[in-house]
C-alpha positions in Angstrom: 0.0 0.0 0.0 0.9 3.2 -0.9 2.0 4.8 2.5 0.6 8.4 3.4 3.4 11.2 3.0 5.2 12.7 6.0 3.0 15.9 6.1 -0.3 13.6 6.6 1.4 11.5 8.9 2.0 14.6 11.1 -1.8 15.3 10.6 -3.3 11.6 11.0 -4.0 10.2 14.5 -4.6 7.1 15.7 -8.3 6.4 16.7 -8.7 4.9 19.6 -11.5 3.2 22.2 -10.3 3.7 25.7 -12.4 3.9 29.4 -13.3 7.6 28.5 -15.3 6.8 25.5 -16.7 3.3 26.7 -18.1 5.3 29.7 -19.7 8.1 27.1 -21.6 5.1 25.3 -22.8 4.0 27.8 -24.1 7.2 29.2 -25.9 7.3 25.7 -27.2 4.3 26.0 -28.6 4.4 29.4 -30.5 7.1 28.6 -31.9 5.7 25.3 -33.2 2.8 27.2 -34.6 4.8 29.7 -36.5 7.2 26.7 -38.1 3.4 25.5 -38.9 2.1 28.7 -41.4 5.4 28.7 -42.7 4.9 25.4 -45.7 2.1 25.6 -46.4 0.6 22.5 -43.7 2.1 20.4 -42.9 -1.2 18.7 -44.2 -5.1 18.0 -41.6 -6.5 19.3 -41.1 -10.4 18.4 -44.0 -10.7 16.8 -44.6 -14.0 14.2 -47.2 -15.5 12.3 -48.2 -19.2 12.2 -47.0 -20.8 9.5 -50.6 -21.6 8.1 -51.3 -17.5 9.1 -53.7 -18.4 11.8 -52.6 -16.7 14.3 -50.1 -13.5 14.9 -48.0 -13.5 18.1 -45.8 -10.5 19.3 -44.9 -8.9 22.4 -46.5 -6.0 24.2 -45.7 -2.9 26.3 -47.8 -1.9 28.5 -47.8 1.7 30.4 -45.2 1.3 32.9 -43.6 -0.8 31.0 -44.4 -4.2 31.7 -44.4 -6.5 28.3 -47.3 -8.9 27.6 -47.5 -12.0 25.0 -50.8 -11.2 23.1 -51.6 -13.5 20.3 -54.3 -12.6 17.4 -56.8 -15.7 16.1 -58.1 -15.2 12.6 -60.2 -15.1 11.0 -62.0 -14.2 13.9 -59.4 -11.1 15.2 -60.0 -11.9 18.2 -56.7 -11.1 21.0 -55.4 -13.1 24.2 -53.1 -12.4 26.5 -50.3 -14.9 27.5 -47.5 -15.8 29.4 -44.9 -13.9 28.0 -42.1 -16.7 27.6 -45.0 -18.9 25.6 -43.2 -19.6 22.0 -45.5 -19.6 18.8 -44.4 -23.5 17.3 -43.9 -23.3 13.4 -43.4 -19.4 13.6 -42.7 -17.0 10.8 -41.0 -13.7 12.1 -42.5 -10.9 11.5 -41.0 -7.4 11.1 -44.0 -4.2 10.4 -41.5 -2.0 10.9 -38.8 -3.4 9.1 -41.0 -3.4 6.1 -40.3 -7.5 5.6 -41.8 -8.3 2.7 -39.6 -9.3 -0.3 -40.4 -7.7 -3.6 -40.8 -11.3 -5.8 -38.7 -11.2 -9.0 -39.4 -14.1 -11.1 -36.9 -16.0 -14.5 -38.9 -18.4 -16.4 -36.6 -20.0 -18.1 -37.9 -23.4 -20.0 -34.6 -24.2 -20.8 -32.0 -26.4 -18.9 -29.0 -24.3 -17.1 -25.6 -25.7 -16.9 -22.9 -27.6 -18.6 -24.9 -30.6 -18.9 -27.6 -30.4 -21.4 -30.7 -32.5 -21.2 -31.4 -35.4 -22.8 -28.4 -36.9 -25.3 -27.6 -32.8 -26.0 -23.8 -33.5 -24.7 -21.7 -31.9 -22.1 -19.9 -28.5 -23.0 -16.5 -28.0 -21.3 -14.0 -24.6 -22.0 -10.7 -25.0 -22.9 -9.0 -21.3 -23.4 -10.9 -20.0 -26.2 -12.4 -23.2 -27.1 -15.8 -24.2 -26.5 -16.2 -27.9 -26.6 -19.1 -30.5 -27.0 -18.8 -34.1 -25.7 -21.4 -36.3 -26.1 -22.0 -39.6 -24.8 -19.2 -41.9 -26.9 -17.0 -39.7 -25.3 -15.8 -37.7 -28.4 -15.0 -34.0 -28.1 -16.3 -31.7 -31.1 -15.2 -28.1 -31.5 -18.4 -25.8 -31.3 -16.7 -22.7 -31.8 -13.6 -20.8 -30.9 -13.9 -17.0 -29.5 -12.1 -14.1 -30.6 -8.5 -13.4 -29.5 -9.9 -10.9 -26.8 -12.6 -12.8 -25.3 -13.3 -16.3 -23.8 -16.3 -18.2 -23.3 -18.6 -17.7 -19.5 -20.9 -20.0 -18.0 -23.0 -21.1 -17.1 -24.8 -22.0 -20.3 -28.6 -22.2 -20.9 -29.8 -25.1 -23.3 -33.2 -24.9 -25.4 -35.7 -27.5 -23.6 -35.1 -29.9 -27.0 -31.1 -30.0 -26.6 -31.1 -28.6 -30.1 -29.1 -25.2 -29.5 -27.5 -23.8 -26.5 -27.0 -20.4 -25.5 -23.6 -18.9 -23.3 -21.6 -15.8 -22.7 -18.6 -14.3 -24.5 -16.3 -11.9 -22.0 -13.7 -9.6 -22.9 -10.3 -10.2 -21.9 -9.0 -7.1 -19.6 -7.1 -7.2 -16.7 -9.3 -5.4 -13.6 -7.7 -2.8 -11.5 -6.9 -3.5 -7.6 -6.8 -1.4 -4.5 -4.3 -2.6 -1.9 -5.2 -2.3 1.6 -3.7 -3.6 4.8 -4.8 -6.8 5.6 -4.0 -8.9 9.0 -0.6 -9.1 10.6 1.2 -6.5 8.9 0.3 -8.2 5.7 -1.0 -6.7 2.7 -4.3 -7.6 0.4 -5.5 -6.7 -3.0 -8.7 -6.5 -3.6 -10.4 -5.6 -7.2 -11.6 -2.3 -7.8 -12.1 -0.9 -11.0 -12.9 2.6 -11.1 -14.5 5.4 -13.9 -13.7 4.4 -17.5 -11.9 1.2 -16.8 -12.5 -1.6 -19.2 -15.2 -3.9 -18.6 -15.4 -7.5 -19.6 -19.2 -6.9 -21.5 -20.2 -10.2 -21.6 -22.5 -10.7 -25.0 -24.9 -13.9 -25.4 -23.9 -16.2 -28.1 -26.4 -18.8 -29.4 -25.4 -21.7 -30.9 -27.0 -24.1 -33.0 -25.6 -28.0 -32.3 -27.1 -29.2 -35.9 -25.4 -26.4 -38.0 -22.5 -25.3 -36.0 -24.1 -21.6 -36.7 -23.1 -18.9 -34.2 -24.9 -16.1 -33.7 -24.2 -12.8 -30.9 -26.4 -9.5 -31.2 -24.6 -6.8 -33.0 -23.5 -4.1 -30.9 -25.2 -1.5 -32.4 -28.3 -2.9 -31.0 -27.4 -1.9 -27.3 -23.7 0.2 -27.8 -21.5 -0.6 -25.3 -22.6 -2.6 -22.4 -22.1 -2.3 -18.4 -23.9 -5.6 -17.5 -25.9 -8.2 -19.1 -27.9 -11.0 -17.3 -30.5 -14.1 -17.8 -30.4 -16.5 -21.0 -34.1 -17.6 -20.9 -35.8 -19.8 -23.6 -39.1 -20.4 -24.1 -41.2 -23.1 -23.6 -41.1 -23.8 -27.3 -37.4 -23.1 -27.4 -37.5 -20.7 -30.2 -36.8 -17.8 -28.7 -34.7 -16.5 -26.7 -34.2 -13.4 -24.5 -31.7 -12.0 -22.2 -31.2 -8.5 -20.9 -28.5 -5.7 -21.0 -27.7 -2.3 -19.0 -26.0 0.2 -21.8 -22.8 1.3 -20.2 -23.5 5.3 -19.4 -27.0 4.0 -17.8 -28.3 5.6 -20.8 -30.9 3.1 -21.4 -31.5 -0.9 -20.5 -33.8 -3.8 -22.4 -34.5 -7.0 -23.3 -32.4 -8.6 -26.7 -34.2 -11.5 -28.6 -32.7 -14.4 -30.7 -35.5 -15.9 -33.4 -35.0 -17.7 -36.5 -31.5 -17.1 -36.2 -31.8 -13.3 -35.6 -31.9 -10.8 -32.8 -33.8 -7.5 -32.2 -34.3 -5.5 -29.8 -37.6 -6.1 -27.8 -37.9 -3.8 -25.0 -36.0 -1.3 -23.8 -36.0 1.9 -21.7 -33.9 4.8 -23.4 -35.0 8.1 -22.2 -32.1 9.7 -24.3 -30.0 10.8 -21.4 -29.0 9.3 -17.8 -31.4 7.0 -15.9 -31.4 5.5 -12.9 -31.6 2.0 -14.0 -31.2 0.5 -10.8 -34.0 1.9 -9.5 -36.6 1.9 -12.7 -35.7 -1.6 -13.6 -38.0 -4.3 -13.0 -39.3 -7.5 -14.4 -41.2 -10.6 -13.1 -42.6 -13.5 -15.6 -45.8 -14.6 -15.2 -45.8 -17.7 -16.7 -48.4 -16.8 -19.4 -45.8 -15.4 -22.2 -45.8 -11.8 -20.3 -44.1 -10.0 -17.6 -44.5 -6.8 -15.1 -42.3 -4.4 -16.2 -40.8 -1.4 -14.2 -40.9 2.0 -16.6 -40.0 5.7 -15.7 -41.2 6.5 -19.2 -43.8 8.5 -17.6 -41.2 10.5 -15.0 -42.0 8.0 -12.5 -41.6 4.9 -12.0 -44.5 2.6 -12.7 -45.7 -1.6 -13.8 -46.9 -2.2 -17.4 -48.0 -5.4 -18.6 -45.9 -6.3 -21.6 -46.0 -9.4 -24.1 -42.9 -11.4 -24.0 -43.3 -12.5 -27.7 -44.0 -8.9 -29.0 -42.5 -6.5 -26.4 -45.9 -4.7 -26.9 -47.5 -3.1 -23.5 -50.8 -5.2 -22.9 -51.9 -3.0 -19.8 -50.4 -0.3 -17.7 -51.2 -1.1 -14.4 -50.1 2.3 -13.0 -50.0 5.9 -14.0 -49.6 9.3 -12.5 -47.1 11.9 -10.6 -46.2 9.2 -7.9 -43.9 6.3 -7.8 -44.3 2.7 -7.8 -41.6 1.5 -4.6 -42.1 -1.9 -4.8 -44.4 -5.0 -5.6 -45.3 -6.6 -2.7 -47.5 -9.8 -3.8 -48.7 -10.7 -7.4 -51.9 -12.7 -7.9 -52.3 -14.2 -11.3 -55.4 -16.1 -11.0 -57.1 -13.0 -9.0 -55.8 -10.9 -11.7 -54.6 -8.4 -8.9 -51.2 -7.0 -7.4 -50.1 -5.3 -4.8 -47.6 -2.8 -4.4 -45.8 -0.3 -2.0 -46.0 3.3 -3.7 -45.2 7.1 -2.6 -46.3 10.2 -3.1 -50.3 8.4 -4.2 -52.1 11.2 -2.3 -51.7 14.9 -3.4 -51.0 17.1 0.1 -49.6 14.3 1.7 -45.7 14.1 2.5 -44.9 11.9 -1.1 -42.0 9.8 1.1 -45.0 8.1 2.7 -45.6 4.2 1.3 -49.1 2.7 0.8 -49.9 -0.8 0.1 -51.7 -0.3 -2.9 -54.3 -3.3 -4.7 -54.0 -2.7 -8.8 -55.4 -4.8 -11.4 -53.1 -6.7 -13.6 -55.6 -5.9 -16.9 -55.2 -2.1 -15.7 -58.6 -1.3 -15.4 -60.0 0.6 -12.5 -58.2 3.2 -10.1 -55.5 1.7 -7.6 -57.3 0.5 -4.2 -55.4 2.1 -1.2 -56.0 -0.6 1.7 -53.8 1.6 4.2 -55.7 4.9 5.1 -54.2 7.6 6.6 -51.9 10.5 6.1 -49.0 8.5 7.2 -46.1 6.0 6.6 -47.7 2.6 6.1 -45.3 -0.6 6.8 -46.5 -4.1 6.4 -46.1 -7.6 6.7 -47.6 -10.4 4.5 -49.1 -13.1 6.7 -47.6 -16.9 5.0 -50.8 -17.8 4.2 -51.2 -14.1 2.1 -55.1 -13.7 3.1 -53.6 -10.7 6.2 -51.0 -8.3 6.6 -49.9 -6.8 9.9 -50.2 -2.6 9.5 -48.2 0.2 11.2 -49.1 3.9 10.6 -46.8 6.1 12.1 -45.1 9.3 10.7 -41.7 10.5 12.2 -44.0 12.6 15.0 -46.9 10.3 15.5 -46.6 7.0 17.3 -47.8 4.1 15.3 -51.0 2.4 15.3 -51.2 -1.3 15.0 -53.3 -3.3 13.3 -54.3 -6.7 11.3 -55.9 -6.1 8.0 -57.3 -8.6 5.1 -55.2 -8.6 2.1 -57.9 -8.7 0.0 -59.3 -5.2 0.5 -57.5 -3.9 3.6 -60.6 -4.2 5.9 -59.6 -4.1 9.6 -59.7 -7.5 11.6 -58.5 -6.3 14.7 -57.1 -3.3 16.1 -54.1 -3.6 18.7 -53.4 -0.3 19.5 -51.2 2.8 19.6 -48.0 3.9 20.8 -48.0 6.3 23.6 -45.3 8.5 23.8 -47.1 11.0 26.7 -44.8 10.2 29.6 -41.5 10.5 28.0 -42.5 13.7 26.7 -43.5 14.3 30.4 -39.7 13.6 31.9 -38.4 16.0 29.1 -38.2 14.4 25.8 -39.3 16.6 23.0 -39.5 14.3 20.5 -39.1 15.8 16.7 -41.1 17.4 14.3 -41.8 17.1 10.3 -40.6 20.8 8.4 -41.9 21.5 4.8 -40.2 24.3 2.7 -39.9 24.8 -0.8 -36.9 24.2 -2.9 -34.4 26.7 -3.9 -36.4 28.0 -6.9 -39.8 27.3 -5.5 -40.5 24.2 -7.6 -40.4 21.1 -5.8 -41.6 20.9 -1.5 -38.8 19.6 0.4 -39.9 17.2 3.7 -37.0 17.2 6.9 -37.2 16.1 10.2 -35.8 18.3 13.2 -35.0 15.8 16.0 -34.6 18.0 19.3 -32.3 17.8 22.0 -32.5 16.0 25.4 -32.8 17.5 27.6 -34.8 20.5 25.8 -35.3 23.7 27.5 -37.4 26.3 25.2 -36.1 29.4 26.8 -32.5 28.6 25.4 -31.1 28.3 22.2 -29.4 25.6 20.8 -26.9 24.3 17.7 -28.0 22.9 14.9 -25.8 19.8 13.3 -27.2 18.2 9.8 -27.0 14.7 9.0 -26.7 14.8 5.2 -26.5 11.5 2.9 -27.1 12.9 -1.0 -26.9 9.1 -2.6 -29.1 9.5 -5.5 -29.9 6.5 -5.5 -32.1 6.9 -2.8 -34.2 9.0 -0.2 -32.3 8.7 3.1 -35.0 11.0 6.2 -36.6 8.2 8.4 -40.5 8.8 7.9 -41.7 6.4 10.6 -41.8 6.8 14.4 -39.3 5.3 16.1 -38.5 6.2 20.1 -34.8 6.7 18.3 -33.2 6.9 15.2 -29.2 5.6 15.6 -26.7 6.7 17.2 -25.4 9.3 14.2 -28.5 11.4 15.9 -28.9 10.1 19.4 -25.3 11.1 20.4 -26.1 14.1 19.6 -29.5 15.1 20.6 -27.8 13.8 23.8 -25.0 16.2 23.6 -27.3 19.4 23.1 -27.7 19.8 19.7 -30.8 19.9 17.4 -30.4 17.2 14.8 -31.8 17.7 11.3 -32.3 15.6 7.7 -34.4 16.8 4.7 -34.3 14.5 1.2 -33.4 18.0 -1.0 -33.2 17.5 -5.3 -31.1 14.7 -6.4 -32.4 12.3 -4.2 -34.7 9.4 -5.3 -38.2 8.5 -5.0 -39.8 12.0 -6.2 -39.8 10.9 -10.0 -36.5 11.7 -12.6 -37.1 15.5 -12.4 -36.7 15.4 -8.8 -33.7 13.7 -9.0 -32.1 14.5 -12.2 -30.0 16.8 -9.8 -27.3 14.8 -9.4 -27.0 13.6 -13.1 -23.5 15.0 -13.6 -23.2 16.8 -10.9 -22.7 15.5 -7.6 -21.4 18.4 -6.1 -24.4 20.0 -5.9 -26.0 17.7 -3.4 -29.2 19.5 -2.9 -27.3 22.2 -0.8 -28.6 24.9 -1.8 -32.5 23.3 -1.1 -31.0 22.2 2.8 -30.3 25.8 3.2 -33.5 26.8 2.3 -35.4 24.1 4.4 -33.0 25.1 7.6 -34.1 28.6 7.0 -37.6 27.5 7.0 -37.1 25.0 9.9 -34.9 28.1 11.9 -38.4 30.2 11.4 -40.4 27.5 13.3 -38.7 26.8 15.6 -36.8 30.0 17.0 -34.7 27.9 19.2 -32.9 26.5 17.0 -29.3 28.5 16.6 -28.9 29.1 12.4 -25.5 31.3 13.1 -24.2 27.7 14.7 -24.6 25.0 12.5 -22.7 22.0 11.5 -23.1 19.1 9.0 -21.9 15.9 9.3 -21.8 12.3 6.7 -20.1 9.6 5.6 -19.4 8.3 1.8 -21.1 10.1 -0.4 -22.6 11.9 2.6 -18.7 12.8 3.5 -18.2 14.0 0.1 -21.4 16.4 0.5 -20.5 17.6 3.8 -17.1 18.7 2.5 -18.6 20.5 -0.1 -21.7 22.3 2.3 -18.7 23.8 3.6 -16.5 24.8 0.3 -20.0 26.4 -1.3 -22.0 27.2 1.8 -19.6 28.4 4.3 -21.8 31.0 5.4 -24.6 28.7 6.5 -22.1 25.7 7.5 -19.9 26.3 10.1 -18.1 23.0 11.2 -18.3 19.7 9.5 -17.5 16.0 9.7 -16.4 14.0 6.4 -15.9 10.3 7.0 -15.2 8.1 4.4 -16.2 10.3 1.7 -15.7 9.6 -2.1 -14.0 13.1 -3.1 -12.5 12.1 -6.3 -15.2 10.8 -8.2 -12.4 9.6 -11.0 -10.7 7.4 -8.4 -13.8 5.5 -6.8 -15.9 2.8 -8.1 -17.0 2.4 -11.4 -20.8 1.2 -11.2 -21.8 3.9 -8.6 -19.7 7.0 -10.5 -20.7 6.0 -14.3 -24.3 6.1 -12.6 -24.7 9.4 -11.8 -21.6 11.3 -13.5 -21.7 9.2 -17.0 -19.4 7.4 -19.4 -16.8 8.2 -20.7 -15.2 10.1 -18.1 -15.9 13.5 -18.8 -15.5 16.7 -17.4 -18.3 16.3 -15.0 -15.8 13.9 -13.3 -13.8 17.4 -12.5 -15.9 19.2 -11.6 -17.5 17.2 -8.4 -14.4 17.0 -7.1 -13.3 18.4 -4.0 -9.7 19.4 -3.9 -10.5 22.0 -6.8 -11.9 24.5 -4.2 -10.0 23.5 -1.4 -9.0 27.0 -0.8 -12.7 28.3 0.0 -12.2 26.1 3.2 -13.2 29.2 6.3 -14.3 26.5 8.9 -12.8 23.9 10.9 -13.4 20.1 9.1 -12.9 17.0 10.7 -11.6 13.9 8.5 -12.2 10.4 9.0 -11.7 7.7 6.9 -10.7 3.6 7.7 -7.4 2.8 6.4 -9.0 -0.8 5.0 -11.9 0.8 3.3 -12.4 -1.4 0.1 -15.8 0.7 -0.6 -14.2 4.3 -1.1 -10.3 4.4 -1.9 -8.8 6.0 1.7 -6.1 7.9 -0.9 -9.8 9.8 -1.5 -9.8 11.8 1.6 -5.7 11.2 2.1 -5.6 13.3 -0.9 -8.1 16.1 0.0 -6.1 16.6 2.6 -3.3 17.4 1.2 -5.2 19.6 -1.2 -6.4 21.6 2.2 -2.4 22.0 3.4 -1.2 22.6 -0.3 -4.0 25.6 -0.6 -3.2 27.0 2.9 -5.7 25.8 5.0 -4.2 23.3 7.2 -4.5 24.6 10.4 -8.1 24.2 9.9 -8.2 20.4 8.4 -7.7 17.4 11.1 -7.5 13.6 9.3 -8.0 11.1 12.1 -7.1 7.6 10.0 -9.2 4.5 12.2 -6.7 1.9 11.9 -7.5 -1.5 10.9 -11.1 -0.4 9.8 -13.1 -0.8 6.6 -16.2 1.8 5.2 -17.9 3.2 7.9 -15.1 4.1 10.5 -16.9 6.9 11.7 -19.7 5.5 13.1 -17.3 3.3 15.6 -17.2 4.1 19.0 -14.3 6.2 19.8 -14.8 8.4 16.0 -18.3 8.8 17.3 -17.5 10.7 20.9 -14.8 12.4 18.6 -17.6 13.9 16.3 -19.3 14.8 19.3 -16.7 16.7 21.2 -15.5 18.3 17.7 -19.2 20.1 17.5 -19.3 20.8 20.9 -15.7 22.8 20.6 -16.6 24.0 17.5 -20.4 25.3 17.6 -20.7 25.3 21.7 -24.0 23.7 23.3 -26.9 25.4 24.5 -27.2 29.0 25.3 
């Protein structure tokens, strides 16, 4: 490993846990257990269905805080209480706040997978560029050779007859690798490709055993690829299809091979950057067609395509909200349900619904969880109930079993009650709406308020900022806490804030077009609006003291809140942060900042404003981190002492650790004590 120069060596400290900082955690901890012990009902906890869903078992609290086994009977709905250490046989767990159902994803391939086709078809083995056939005498046939700079992939994916097989070409090229320390002085190398390095592209190749004819797509049908996954046949065995992710994440589809030719059958090519990862979707329904995820619209949405034709047969969903996931698909019902935001105009759109829709696309969607709130849910096994929460990040959730089939309540089990923490001092947080920074969009924050709170004084503000576009980050459920990122620090007397500003995801591609090629912004200049709004609401809040604080790309935004917004951000904390986009990985940076590297690379990167640094900046990083290159921040601090600004730069390298190091014990009463020097407490 590349070690750090002299100068950062004088700069870099060792991190350490010692009796000082155990005894801080703990004093955080103590009091977050006593804040929970006052708030009755906040959670299920261990809760489980039967395995045939007739009954739902979870645990309790009572005011005071005594817990209680309480077990639901359906159909009936009807709730007993018993002795807490009774055990449900045959359980399922069951997580309504953890939101534990599993979007299905379904391949139908009629084909046979592997290197063993069915029937007398033969065995395929790879020798160097050689693809080989053996059959059941035992001779080897040459199927076909790849080109010089590619070799053959598995695993392969034979027609259900045996009669052609299909299998992947990759490119030879030899993948960059990121040395890091490893155990015992030792050293490892782990691969790491970043921006604009080679990729291998593997292409399909189909192959027909009779003729010996080989056939790939040309590239002009897709242009470069990043990825390209599944080799499905169908039951006929003519076709075949198998999907591809442009490289750029300018576009993705579906390729099919028939009667020896391939055309493009579906695809999704806005004609600039999309956020495939989050748009992409496809589950076969075993009839010939598929749901399939679309932002064609601005938002992300199901259609009902044809898997012969391409051809939408249905759009299930339509309109200015998004489609978050699909939560259970019934094809003989003809219905699905999903998880969607933003459904209901007014309401905050980070809110999720369970949502009934139609797979013919007839008829409005069916919202079977009422209420101006976050809705979580778990699918009983037996998928006739789900267990509800509606909470919203200042409202204690309400509990409840529901029937699938049109939401209708089967038994209520109650609220949270929050009243008697509020009572011993606990002000809890509230939910600020502003507008954006030209009055376009509404941006939706949480303030979480110090403990203790005293409304005659004033306090500092410190934001929690994560910017990933590729997703929206502001818890918007009740919870008695958060994590310990906000919890040390409500603890330590500061008002603790979060707001999903442009660039983020989940508000449609306008919302977060953003970031396309420029990651710098971060939605800055929309936080400083929102804390201007939140500092009118709430006069104690302190706007001529505030920090930020965030780690990967949330250390990369917090570095540059303070290089553009120096006048609102006074102090920050980086940890981790990916500052040179150029030198971090290539499937998150080619996302959001494009392919080829361009100057959009430059421009988000950190170091070239170093010297608009005014305020004192904490840097953390984990001298393993195989997530985001530690030379990232090593480098940014050089930049800082290269442009004069040293004194005000500290790097604190956590030895030994990976991504993350911030958020360990003794970096975490570090971040603390650095606001508290830096912005004071409570005045």
């Amino acid at each position: 490993m590349a070690r750090l120069p002299a100068l950062l060596l004088a700069l870099a400290a060792l991190v350490r846990a010692d009796d000082t900082v155990a005894s801080r955690l703990e004093a955080w901890d103590a009091s977050l257990a006593e804040l929970d012990a006052r708030i009755a009902n906040g959670f299920l906890r261990d809760s489980s269905w039967s395995k045939d869903g007739s009954r739902l078992s979870y645990l309790w609290t009572l005011p005071g805080g005594q817990m209680v086994r309480r077990t639901v009977a359906l159909p009936g709905g009807a709730i007993a209480d018993l002795d807490r250490e009774t055990t449900q046989p045959e359980a399922v767990p069951a997580d309504v706040l953890g939101r534990s159902w599993r979007e299905p994803r379904g391949e139908r391939n009629a084909g046979t997978t592997g290197w063993k086709g069915p029937g007398a078809a033969g065995t395929l083995r790879i020798d160097s560029e050689r693809l080989l056939l053996t059959r059941e005498d035992g001779a080897a046939r040459l199927l076909a050779s790849a080109p010089k700079d590619r070799r053959w992939a598995g695993p392969p994916s034979w027609s259900p007859d045996g009669a052609r097989v299909a299998i992947w070409q990759r490119r030879v090229v030899t993948t960059r690798t990121l040395e890091l320390p490893g155990k015992d002085g030792a050293t490892r190398r782990v691969p790491y490709p970043v921006a604009g390095d080679p990729l291998p592209e593997p292409r399909p190749v189909v192959i027909d055993l009779s003729t010996g004819v080989v056939s790939s797509p040309p590239e002009s049908l897709t242009g470069p690829v990043h990825e390209t996954r599944r080799l499905d046949w169908s039951p006929d065995g003519r076709r075949l299809l198998t999907e591809f992710v442009r490289r750029g994440f300018t576009g993705h589809g579906i390729l099919a091979h028939e009667a020896g030719a391939w055309r493009k059958l579906r695809a999704e090519e806005p004609g600039g950057p999309l956020y495939v990862y989050g748009a992409r979707y496809r589950l076969d329904l075993g009839d010939g067609t598929a749901l399939w995820g679309t932002e064609r619209t601005g938002h992300r949405h199901l259609e009902r395509i044809d898997l012969a034709t391409g051809r939408t047969l249905a759009r299930l969903t339509d309109g200015p909200w998004q489609v978050r996931a699909v939560a259970k698909v019934d094809v003989p019902a003809g219905l699905v349900w999903i998880m969607a935001s933003g459904f209901h105009p007014g309401e905050n759109p980070h809110h999720s619904h369970l949502l009934q829709v139609r797979l013919d696309g007839k008829g409005a969607p069916r919202d079977l969880t009422p209420g101006d709130a976050e809705h979580a849910v778990d699918l009983s096994p037996c998928g006739r109930w789900f267990l509800h929460a509606a909470s919203r990040a200042d409202l204690p959730p309400a509990f409840a079993v529901r029937r699938l089939a049109d939401g209708a309540l089967v038994a209520a089990l109650g609220s949270g009650d929050d009243r008697e923490a509020r009572a011993a001092g606990w002000a809890g947080r509230r939910v600020i709406r502003s507008r954006d920074r030209d009055g376009t969009f509404d941006i939706w924050g949480v303030v979480h308020f110090p403990r203790p709170f005293d409304p005659a004084k004033r306090y500092p503000v410190v934001e929690k900022i994560y910017a990933g576009p590729h997703g929206d980050h502001v818890p918007h459920a009740y919870a008695p806490w958060w994590d310990g990122a906000t919890t040390d620090l409500t603890h330590e007397g500061f008002f603790v804030v979060q707001c999903d500003a442009r660039g983020t995801f989940g508000r449609g591609r306008a919302f977060q077009s953003q970031a396309f090629g420029d990651l710098a912004d971060g939605g800055l200049p929309d936080r400083v609006a929102w804390l201007r709004e939140a500092g009118r609401r709430i006069p104690q809040m302190d706007l001529g003291r505030v920090g930020i604080f965030g780690g990967s790309a949330g250390g990369q935004n917090a570095v540059w809140a303070m290089l553009r917004h120096g006048d609102t951000y006074k102090a920050a904390v980086a940890d981790c942060g990916c500052h040179d986009n150029r030198m971090d990985k290539l499937w998150w940076n080619e996302q959001w900042l494009g392919w080829p590297v361009g100057p959009a690379y430059d421009r988000s990167r950190c170091a070239n404003e170093a010297g608009r640094l005014a305020g004192p900046l904490l840097l953390t990083v984990g001298e393993a981190d195989d997530n985001v290159d530690p030379r990232s921040t090593y480098q940014l601090a050089e930049a800082f002492r290269a442009a004069g600004k040293g004194p005000l730069v500290t790097l604190e390298v956590v030895r030994g650790s990976g991504h993350g190091a911030g958020e360990q014990p003794a970096p975490r009463v570090l971040r603390a004590d650095f606001f508290r020097r830096h912005l004071g407490g409570p005045r």
